[in-house]
N, C-alpha and C positions, 0 to 999 in steps of 0.2 A: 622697804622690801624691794621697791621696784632700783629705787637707785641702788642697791646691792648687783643687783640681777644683771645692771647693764654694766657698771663695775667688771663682773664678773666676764663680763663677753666680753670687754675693752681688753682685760689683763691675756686672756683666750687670745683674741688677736693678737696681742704683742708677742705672746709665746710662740704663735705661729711663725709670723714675720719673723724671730729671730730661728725660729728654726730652719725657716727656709734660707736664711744666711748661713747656718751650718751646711745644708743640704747642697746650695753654691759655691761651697768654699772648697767642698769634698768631691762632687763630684766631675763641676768643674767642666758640662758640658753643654751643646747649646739646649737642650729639652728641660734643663736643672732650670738653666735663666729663665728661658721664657715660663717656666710652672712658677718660678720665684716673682716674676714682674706679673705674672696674673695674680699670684696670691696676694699680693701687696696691693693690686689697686681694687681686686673686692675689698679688702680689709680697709682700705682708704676709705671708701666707699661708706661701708656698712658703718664703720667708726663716725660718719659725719650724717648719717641717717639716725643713730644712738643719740649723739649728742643733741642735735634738734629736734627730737623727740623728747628726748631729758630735759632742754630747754621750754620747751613748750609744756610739760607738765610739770614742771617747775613753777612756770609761769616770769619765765624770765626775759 
C-alpha cells in the first residue's frame, strides 16, 4: 500500500515537471522559468525525501 502511495506521488511529480515544460515552452516568459526551476527542485527535493524514506522502510 505504502509503496503504491509513493508511486503515486513520484508519477504526480513527473506530471508536474512536464507540465511545467509545456507551461515554459508556451509561455515563454521570465516568471514561467523561474515558477518552472522552483517547481523542479521541490519536486527534486520531495522525490529524494520519497525515495529514502521507501528505502528505509524497505529496509534497504
Amino acid at each position: 500500500m505504502e509503496k503504491a502511495i509513493l508511486e503515486s506521488v513520484v508519477q504526480t511529480l513527473i506530471y508536474i515537471e512536464e507540465a511545467s515544460e509545456e507551461v515554459l515552452a508556451s509561455e515563454c516568459n521570465y516568471k514561467a522559468e523561474t515558477c518552472v526551476i522552483e517547481i523542479k527542485a521541490m519536486s527534486t527535493t520531495l522525490r529524494t525525501v520519497l525515495e529514502h524514506f521507501n528505502s528505509v522502510r524497505c529496509g534497504e
